[in-house]
SELOLUM-660109 format. One record per residue (C-alpha): residue in one letter; y, x negated, z negated. Coordinates in Angstrom, 2 decimals, always signed. Layout:
BEGIN
a	Y	X	Z
...
//
This chain:
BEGIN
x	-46.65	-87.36	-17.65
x	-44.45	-84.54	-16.22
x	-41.77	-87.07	-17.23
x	-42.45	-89.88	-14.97
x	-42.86	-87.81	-11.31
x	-39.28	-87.63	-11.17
x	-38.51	-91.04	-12.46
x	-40.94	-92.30	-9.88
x	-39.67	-90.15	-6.85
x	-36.03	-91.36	-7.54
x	-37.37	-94.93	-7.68
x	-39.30	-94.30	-4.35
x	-36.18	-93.01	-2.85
x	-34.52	-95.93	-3.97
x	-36.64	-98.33	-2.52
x	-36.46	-96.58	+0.72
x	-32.57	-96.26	+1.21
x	-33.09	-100.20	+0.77
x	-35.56	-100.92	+3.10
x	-33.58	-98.57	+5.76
x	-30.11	-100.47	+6.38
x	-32.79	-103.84	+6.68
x	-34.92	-102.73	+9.02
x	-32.17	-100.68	+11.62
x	-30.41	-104.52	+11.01
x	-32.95	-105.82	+12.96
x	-34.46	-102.88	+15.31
x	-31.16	-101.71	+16.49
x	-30.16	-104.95	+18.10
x	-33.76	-105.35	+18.87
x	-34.01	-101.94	+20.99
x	-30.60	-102.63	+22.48
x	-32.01	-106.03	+23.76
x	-35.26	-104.45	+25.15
x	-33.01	-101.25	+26.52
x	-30.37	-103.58	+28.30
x	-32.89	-106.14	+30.25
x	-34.87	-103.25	+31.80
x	-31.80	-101.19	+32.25
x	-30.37	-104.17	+33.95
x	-33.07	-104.69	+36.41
x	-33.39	-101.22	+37.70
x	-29.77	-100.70	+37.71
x	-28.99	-100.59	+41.79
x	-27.87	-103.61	+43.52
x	-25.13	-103.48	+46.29
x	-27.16	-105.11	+49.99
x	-26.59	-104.96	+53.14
x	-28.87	-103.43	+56.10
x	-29.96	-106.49	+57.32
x	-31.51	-107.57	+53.80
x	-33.06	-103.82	+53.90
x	-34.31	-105.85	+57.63
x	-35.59	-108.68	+55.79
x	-36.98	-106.41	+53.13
x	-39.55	-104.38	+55.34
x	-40.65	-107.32	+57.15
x	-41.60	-109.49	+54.36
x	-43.29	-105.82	+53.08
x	-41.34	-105.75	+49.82
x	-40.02	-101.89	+50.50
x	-41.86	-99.33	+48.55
x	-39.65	-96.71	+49.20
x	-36.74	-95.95	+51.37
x	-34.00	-92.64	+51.42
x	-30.92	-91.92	+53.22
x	-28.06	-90.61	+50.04
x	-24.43	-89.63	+50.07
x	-24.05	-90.88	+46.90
x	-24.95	-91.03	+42.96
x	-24.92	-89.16	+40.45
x	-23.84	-90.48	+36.68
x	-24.27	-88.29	+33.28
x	-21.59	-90.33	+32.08
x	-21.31	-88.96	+28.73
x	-23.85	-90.78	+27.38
x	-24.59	-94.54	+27.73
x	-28.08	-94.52	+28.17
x	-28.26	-92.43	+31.10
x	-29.16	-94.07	+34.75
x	-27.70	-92.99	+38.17
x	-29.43	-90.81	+40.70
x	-29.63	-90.64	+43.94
x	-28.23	-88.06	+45.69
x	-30.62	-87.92	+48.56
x	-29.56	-86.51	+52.24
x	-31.13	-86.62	+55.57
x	-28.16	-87.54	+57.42
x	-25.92	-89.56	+54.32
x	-23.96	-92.53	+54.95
x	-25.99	-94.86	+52.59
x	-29.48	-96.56	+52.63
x	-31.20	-96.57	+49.23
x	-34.26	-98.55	+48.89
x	-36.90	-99.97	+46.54
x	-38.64	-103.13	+46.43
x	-41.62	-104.04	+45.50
x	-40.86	-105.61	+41.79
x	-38.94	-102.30	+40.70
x	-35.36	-103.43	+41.57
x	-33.13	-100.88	+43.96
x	-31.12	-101.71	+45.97
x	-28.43	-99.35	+48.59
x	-26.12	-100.51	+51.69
x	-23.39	-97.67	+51.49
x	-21.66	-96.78	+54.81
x	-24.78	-98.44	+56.97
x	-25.08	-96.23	+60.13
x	-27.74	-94.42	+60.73
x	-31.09	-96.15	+61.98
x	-32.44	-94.45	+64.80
x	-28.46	-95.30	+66.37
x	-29.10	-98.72	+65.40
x	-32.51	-99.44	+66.64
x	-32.47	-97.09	+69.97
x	-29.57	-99.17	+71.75
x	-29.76	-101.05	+74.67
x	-33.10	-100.49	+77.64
x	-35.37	-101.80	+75.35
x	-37.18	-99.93	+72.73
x	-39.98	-101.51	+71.02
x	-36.99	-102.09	+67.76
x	-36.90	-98.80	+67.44
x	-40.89	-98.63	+67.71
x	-41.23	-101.32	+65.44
x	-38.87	-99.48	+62.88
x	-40.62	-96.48	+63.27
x	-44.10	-98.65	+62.43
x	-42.34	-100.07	+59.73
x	-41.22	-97.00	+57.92
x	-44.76	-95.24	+58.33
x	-46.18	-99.07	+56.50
x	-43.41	-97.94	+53.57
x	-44.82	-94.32	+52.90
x	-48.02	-95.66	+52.80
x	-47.04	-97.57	+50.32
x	-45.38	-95.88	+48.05
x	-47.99	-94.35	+46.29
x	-49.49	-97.57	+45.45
x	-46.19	-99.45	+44.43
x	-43.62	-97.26	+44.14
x	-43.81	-96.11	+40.67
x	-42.91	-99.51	+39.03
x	-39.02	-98.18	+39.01
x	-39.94	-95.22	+37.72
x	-41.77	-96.79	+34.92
x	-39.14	-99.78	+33.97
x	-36.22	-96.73	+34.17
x	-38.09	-94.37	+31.54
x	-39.25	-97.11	+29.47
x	-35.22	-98.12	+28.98
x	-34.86	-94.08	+28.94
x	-37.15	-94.11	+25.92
x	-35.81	-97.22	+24.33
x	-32.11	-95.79	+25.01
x	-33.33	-92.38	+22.93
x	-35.17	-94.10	+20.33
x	-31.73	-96.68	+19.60
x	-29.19	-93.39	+19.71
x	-31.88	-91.34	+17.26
x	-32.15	-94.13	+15.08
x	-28.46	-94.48	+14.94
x	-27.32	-91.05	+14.72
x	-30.11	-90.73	+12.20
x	-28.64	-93.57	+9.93
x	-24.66	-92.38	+10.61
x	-25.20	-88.67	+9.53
x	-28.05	-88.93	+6.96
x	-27.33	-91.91	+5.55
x	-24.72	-93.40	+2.95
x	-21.21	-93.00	+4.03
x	-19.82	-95.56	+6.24
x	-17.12	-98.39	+4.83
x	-15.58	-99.17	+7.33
x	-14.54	-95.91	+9.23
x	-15.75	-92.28	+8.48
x	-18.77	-90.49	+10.44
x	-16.40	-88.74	+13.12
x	-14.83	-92.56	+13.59
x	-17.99	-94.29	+14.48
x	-19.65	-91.24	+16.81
x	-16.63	-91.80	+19.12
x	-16.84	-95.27	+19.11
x	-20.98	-95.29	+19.37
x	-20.35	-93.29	+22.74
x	-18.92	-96.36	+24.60
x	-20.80	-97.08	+27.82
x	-23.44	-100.00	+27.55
x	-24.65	-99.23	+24.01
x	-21.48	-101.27	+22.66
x	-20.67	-98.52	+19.94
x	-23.80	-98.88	+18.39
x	-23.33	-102.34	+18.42
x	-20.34	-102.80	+16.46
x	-21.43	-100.04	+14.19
x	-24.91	-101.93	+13.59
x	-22.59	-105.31	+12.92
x	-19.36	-103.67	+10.79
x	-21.50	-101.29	+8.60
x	-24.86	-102.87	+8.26
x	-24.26	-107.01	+9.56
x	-20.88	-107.79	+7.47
x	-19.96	-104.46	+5.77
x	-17.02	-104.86	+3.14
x	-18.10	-104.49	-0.36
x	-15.83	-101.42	-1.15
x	-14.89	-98.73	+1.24
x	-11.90	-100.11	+3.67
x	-8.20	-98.13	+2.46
x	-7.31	-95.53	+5.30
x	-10.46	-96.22	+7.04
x	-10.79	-95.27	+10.35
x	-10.41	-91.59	+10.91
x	-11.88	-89.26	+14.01
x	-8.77	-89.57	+16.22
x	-8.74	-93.24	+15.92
x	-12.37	-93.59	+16.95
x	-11.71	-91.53	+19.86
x	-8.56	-93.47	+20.57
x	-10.68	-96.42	+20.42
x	-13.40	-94.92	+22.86
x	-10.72	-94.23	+25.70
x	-9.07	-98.03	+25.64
x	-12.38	-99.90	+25.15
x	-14.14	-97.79	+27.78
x	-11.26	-98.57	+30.03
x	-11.85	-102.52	+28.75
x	-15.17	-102.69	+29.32
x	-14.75	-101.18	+33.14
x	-12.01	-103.56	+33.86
x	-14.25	-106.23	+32.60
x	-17.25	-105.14	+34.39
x	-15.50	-104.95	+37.71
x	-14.24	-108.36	+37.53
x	-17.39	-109.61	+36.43
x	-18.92	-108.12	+39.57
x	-16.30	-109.90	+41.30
x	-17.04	-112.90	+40.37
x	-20.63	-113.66	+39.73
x	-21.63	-110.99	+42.34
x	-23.71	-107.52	+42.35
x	-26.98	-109.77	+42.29
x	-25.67	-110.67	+38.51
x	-23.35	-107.45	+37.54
x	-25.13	-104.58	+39.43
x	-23.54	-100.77	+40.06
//
């Protein structure tokens, strides 16, 4: 009897480093689906003032800032931009009523744009409006907030599962550990893609000779990540901020 509890704990532990590659073939991709539709919709949009116009009148603003800018971890992939909020900043950031936001950068300031000319009642009327807004904000407003930390959670529960799998688990075939951490920080969960396909989708059957090494990977990081921009920004170009937001 004392014989078998090891016998059985090695055979349980076999079982399990099975199970693990199958599942985190199917969950990563999973997660990274889930992550990028709801990271997609709250990303912001590039508008215009007069759709921030359109906006309050059809009463689809929740809530509504003046910003100088945004701010970007960067580093890693699953973090969202914030707003970097200022009284008097060159840029209108708003958010609408289904979660999405949505900024007009270098929009002059509203009480110039609403107070010209002898009558006043637009500036009256935008006054009215923006009091409607904060009313409403505490009713509506937290849909953002809850689509951005539900792909904040998603984003955390894909890099843990990852990281989990890269340092824990068996050694990689393709490239070594340092390899695939620079490559799994490329922006847009990409990394983690490619690792999830190469090592777990199609891995070869026998470690790959000279496999990739640490400076490679982080060789690779810099010229995808400068890829994936340059393909982004075309994108944008061409199917519009409505499609490819930032």
């Amino acid at each position: 009897m004392v014989e078998e509890v090891p016998t059985r704990a090695r055979t349980s532990c076999r079982r399990w480093r099975a199970v693990v590659p199958v599942v985190l073939r199917w969950a990563l991709p999973v997660l990274w689906v889930l992550w990028a539709g709801l990271a997609w919709w709250v990303e912001p949009r590039e508008s215009t003032e007069a759709q921030l116009d359109r906006d309050l009148a059809a009463g689809r603003v929740v809530s509504y800032q003046r910003a100088y800018g945004w701010a970007d971890d960067g580093a890693y992939w699953g973090s969202r931009p914030r707003v970097q909020y200022a009284a008097d900043g060159g840029m209108l950031t708003w958010t609408v009523s289904n979660g999405q936001n949505q900024y007009a950068a270098g929009a002059p300031l509203a009480s110039d744009s609403y107070t010209v000319g002898p009558d006043s009642s637009a500036s009256t009327g935008w006054d009215a409006r923006r009091a409607a807004v904060d009313d409403s904000w505490q009713a509506g407003g937290g849909t953002a907030h809850r689509i951005g930390s539900a792909a904040a959670v998603l984003a955390g529960v894909l890099t843990v599962l990852w990281l989990g799998r890269l340092i824990g688990g068996a050694p990689p075939l393709v490239g070594t550990r340092w390899f695939w951490f620079w490559v799994g920080l490329l922006p847009f969960g990409v990394g983690v893609l490619a690792w999830t396909y190469r090592e777990l989708w199609r891995p070869p059957p026998v470690p790959v000779p000279g496999r990739g090494s640490g400076w490679r990977g982080f060789g690779w990081l810099i010229l995808a990540a400068v890829g994936i921009s340059l393909l982004v920004s075309v994108a944008r170009i061409v199917f519009g901020t409505a499609v490819v937001p930032g």
